[in-house]
MDAnalysis code that builds the backbone (N, CA, C; Angstrom):
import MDAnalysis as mda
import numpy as np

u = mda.Universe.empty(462, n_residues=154, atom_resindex=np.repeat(np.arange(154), 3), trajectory=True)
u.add_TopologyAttr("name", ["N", "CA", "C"] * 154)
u.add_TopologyAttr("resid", np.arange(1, 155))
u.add_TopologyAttr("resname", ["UNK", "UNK", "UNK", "UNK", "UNK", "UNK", "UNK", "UNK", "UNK", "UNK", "UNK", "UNK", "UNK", "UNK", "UNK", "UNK", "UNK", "UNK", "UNK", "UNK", "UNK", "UNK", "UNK", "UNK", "UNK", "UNK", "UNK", "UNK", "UNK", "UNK", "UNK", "UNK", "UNK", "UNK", "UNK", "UNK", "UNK", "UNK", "UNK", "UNK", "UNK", "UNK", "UNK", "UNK", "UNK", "UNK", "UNK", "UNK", "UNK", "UNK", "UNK", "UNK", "UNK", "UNK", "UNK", "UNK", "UNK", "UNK", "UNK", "UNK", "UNK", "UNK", "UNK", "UNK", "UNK", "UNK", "UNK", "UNK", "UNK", "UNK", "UNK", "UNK", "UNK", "UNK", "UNK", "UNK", "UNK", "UNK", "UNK", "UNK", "UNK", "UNK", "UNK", "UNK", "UNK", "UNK", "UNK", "UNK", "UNK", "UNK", "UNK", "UNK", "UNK", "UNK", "UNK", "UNK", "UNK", "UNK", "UNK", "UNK", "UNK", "UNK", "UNK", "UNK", "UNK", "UNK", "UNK", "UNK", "UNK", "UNK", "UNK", "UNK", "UNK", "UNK", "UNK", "UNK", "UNK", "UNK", "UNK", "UNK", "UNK", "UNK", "UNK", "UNK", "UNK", "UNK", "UNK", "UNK", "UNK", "UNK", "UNK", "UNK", "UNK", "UNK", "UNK", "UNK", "UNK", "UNK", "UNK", "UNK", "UNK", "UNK", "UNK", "UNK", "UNK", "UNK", "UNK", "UNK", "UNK", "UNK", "UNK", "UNK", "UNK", "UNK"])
u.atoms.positions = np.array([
    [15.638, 71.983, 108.878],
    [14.339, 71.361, 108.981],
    [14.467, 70.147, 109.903],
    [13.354, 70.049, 110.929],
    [13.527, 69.012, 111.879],
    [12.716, 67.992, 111.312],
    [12.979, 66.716, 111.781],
    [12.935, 65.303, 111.593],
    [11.181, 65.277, 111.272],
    [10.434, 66.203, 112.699],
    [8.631, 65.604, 112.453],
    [8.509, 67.148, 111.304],
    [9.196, 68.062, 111.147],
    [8.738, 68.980, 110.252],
    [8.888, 68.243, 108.672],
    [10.167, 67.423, 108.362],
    [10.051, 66.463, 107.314],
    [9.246, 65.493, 106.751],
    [8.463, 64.913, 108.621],
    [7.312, 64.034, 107.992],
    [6.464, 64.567, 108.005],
    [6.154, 65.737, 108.497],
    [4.711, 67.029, 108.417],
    [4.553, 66.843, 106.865],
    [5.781, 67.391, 105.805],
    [5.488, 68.016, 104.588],
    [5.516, 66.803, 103.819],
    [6.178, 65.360, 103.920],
    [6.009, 64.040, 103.304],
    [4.156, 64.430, 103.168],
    [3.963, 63.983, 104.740],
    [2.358, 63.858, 105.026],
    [1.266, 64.765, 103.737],
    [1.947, 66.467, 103.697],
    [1.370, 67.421, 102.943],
    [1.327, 66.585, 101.560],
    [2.280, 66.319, 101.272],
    [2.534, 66.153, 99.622],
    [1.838, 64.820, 99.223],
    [1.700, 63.789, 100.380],
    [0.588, 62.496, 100.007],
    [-0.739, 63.345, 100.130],
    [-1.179, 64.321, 100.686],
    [-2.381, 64.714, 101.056],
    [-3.043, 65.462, 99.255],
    [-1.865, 66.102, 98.757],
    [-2.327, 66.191, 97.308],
    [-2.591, 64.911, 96.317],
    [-1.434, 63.880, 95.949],
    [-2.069, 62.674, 95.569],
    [-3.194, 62.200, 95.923],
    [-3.418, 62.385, 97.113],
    [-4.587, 61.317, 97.772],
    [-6.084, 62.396, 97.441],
    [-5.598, 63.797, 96.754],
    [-6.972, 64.239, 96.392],
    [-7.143, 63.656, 94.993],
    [-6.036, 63.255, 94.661],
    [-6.681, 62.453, 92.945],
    [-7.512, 61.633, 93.050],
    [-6.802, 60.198, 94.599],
    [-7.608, 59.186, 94.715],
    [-8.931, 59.411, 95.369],
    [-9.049, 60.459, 95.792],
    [-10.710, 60.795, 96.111],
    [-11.237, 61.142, 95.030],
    [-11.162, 62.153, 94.045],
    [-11.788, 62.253, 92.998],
    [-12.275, 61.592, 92.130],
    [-11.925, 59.950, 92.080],
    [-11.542, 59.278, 91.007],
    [-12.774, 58.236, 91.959],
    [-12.350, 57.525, 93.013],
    [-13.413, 57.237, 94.193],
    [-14.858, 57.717, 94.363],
    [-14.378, 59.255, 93.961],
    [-15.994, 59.265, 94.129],
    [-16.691, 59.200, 92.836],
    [-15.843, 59.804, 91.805],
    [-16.502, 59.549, 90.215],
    [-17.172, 57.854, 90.360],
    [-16.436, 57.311, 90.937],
    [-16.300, 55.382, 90.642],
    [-17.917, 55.472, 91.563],
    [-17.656, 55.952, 92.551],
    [-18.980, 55.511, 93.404],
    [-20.256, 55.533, 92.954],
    [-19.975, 56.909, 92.441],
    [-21.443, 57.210, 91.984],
    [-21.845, 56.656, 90.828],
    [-20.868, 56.105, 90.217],
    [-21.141, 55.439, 88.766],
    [-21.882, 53.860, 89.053],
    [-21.531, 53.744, 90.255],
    [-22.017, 52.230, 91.234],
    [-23.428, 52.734, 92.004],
    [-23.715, 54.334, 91.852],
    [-24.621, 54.002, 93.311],
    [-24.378, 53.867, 94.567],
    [-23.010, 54.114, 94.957],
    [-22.754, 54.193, 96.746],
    [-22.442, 55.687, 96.935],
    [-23.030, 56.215, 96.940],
    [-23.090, 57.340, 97.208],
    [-24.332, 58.327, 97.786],
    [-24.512, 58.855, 99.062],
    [-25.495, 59.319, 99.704],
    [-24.574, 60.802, 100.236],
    [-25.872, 61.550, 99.716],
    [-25.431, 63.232, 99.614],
    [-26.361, 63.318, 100.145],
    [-25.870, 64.815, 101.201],
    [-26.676, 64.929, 102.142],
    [-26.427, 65.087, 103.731],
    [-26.395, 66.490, 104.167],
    [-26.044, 65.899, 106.022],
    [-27.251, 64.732, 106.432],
    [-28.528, 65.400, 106.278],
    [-29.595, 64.422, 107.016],
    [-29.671, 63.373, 106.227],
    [-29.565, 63.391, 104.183],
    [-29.882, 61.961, 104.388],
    [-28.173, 60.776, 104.613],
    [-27.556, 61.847, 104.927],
    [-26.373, 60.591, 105.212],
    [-26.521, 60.193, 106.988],
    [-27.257, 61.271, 107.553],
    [-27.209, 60.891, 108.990],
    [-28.643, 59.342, 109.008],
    [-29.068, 59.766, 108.198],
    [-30.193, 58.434, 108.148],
    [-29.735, 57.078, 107.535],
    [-28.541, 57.353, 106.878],
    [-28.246, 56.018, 106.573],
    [-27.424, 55.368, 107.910],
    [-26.558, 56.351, 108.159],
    [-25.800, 56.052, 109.328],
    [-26.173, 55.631, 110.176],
    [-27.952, 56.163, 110.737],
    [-28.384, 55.469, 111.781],
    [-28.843, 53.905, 111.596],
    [-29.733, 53.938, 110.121],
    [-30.129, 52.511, 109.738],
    [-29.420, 51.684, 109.740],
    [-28.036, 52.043, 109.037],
    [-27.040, 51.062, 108.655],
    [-25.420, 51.416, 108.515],
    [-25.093, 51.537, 109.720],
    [-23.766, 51.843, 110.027],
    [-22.730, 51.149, 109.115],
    [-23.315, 49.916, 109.010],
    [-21.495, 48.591, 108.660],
    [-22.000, 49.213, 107.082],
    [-22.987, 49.982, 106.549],
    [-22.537, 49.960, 105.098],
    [-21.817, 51.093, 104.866],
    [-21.479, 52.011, 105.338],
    [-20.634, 53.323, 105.313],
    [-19.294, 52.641, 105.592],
    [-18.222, 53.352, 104.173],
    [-17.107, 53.018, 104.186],
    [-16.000, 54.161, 104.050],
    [-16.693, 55.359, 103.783],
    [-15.769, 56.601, 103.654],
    [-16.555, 57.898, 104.169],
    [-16.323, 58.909, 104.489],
    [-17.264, 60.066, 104.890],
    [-16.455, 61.294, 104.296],
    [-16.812, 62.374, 103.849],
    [-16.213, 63.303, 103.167],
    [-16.940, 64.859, 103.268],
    [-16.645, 65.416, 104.074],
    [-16.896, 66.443, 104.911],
    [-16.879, 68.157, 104.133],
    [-17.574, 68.536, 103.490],
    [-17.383, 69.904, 102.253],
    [-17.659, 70.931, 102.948],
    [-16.520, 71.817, 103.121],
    [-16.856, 73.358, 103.994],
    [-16.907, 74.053, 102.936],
    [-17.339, 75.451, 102.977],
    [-17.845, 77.059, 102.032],
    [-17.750, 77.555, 102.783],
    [-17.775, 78.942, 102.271],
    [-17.443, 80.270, 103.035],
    [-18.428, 80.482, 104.331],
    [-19.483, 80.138, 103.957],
    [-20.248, 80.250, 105.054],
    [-20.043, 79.285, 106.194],
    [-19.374, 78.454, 106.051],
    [-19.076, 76.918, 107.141],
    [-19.025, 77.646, 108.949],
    [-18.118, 78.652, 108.759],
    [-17.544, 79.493, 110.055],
    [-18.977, 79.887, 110.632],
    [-19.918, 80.217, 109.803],
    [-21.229, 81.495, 110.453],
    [-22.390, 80.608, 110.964],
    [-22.013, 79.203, 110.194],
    [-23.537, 78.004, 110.113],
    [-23.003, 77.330, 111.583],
    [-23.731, 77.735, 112.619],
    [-23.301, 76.942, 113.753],
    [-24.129, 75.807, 113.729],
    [-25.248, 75.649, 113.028],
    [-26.360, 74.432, 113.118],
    [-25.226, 73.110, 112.244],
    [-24.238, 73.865, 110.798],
    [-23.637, 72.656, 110.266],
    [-22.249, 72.172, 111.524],
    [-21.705, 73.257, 112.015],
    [-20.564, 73.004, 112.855],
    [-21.248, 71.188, 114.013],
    [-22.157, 72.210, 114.532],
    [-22.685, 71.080, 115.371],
    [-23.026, 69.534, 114.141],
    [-23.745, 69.916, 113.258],
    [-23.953, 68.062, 112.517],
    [-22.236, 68.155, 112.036],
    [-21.513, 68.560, 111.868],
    [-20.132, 67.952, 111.192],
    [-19.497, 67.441, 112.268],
    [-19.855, 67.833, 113.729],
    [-19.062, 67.666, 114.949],
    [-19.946, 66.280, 115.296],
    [-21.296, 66.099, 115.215],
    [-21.962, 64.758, 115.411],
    [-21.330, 63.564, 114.359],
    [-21.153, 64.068, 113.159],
    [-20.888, 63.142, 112.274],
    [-19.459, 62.641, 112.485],
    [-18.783, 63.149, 112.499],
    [-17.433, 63.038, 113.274],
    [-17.270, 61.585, 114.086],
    [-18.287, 62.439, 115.082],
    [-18.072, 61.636, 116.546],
    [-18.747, 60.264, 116.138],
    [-19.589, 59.819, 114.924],
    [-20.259, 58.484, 114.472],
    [-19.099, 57.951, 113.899],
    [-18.579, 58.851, 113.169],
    [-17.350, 57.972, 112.431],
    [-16.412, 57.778, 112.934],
    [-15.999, 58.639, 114.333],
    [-14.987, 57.684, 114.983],
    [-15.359, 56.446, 115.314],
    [-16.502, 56.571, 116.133],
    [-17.143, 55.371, 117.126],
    [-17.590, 53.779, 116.383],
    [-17.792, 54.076, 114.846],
    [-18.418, 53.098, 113.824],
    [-16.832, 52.585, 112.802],
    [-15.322, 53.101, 112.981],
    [-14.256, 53.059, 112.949],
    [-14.740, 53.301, 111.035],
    [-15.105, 54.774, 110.475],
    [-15.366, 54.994, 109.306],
    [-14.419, 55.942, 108.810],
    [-14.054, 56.167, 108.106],
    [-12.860, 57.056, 107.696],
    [-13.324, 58.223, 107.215],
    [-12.533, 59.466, 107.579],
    [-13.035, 60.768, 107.242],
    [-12.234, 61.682, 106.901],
    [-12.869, 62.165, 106.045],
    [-11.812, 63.682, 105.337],
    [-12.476, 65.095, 105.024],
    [-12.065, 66.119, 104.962],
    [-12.564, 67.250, 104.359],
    [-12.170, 67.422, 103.576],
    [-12.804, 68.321, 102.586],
    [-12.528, 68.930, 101.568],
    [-12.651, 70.653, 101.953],
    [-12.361, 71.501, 101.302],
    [-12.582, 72.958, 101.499],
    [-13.211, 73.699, 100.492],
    [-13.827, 72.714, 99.150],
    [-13.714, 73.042, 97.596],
    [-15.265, 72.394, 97.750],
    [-16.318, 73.000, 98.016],
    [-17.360, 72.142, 98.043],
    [-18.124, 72.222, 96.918],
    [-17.740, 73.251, 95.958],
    [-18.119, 73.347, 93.936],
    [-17.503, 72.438, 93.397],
    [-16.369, 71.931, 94.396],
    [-15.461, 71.013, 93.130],
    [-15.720, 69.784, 93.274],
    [-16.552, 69.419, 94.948],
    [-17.248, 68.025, 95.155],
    [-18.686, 67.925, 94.534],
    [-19.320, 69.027, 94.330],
    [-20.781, 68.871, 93.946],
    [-20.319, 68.625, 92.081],
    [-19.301, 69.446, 91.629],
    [-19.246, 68.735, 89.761],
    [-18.937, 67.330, 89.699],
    [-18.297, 66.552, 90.722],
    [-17.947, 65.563, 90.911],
    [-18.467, 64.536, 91.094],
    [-19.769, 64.975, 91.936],
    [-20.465, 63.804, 92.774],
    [-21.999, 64.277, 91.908],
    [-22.468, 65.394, 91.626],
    [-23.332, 65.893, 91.065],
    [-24.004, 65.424, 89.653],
    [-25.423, 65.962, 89.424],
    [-25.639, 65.503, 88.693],
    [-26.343, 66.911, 87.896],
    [-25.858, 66.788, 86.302],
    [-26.664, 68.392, 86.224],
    [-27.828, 68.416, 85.686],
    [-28.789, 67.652, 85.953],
    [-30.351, 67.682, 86.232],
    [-30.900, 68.059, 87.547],
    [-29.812, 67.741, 88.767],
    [-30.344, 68.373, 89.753],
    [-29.297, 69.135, 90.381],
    [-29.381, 69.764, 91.392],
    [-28.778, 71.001, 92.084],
    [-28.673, 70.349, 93.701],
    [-27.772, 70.422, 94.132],
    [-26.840, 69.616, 95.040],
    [-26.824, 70.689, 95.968],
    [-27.968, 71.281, 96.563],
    [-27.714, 72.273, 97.449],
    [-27.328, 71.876, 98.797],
    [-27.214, 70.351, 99.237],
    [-26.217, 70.364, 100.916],
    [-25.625, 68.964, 100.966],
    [-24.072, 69.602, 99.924],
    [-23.761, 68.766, 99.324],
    [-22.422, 68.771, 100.968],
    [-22.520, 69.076, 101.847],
    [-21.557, 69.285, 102.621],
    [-21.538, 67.670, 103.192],
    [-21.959, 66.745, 103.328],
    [-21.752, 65.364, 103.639],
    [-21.822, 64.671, 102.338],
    [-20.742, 63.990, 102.215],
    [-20.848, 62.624, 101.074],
    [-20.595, 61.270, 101.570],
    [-21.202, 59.905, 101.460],
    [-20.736, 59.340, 102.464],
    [-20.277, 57.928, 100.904],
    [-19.538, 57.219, 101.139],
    [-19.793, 56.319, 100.095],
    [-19.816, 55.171, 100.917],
    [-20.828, 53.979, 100.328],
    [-21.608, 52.782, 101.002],
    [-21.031, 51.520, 100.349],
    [-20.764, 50.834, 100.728],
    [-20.923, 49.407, 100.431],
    [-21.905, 49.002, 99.745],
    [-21.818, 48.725, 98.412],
    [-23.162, 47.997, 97.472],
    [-23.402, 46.570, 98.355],
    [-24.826, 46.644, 98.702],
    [-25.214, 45.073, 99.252],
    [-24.798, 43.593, 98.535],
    [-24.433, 43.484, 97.380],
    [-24.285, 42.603, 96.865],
    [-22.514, 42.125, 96.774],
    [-21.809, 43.578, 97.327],
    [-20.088, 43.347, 97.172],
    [-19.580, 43.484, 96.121],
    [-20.481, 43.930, 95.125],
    [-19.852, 44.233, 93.864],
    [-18.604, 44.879, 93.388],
    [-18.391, 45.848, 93.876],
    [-17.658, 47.221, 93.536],
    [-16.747, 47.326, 94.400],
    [-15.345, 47.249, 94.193],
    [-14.139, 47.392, 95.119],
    [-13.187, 48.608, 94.567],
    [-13.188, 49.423, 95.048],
    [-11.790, 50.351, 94.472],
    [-10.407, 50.278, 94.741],
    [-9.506, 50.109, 94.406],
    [-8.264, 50.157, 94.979],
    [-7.788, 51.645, 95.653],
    [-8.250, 52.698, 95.103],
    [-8.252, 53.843, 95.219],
    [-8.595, 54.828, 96.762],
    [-10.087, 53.821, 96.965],
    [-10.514, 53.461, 98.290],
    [-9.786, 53.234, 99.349],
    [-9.175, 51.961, 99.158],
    [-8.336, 51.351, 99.942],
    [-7.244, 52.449, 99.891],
    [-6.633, 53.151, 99.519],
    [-5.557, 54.256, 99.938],
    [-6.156, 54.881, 100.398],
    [-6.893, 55.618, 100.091],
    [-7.913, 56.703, 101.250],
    [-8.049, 56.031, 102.577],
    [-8.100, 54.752, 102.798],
    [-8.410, 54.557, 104.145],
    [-7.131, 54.492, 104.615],
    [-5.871, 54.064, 103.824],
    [-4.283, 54.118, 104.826],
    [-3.688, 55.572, 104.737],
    [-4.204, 56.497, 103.896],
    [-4.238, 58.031, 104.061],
    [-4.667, 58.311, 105.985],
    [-5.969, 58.056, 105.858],
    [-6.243, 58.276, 106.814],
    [-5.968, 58.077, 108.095],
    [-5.976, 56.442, 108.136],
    [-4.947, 55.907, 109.644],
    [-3.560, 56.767, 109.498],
    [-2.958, 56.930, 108.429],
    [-1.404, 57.762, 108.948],
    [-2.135, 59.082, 109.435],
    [-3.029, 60.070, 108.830],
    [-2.900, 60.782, 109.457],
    [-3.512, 60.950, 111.029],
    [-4.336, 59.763, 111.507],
    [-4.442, 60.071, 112.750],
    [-2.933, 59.698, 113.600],
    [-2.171, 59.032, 113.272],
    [-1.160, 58.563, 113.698],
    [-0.690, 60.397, 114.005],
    [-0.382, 60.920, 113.126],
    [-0.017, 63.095, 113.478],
    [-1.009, 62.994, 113.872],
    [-2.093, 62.794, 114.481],
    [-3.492, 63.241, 115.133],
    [-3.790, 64.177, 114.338],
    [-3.921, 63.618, 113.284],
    [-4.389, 64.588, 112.209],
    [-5.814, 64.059, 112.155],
    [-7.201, 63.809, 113.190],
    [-7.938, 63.051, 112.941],
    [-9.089, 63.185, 111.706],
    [-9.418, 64.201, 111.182],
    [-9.819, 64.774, 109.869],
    [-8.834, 65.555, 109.109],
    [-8.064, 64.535, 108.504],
    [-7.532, 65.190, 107.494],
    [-8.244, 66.071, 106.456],
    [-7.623, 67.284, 105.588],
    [-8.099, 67.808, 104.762],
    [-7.234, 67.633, 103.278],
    [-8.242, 67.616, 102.506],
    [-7.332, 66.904, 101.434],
    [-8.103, 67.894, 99.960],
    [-7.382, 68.228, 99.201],
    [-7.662, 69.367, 97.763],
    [-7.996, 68.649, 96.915],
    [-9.233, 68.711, 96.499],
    [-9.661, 67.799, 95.379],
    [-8.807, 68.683, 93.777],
    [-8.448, 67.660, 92.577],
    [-7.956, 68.404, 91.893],
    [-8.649, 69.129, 91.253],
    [-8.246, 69.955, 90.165],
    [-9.039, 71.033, 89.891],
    [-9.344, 69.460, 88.067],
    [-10.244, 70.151, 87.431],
    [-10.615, 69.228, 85.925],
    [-9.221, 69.364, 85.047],
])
């Protein structure tokens, strides 16, 4: 095994931990209210208010490959969160982000953007957070620039 194939699979094996600390992040968020589900209504916050977006979380399904209308908004959203320096991840489990982030009074049908916000007042800090965002800078460092990360199962 070569030297970057060693830090490839380091990289893999933080990429499972770091689906705990998303899970746990987003439980926390929504328990705060920073949380906006939604491609369009997260693209509307994004436009109103960029500096309050602090994480972006990207949910593909089987259908992801056939929906060229989502390819194009996941490829716009992308390109905001590079440019607005917001951190981003996928998931591939988008049932396991909607029990998560969801609520079961309502039905989370385009649950493929999650974005979590900054409460206006500064209330709410995660530590959990804060690893998700040094998750992320390492993996652009592998130009890994959307990492994908396995949320755990319950």
């Amino acid at each position: 095994m070569t030297l970057e194939e060693v830090a490839i699979q380091e990289h893999g094996e933080r990429a499972q931990c770091t689906g705990k600390a998303l899970g746990e992040v987003l439980v926390s968020a929504k328990a705060n209210e920073c949380l906006t589900i939604g491609v369009y209504e997260s693209a509307k916050v994004m436009n109103v208010d960029p500096d309050s977006v602090s994480f972006c979380v990207l949910a593909m399904d089987e259908g992801f490959e056939w929906d060229i209308a989502l390819q194009i908004h996941f490829t716009l959203i992308q390109a905001f969160c590079f440019d607005n320096n917001i951190s981003i991840v996928r998931v591939n489990d988008m049932q396991r982000l909607v029990e998560l982030v969801g609520d079961k009074s309502e039905q989370l049908e385009d649950a493929h953007c999650v974005l979590i916000t900054n409460p206006t007042d500064g209330s709410w800090e995660d530590p959990a957070l804060e690893k998700l965002h040094l998750f992320c800078e390492e993996s652009r460092s592998y130009n890994d620039w959307v990492p994908e990360i396995t949320l755990p199962e319950r």
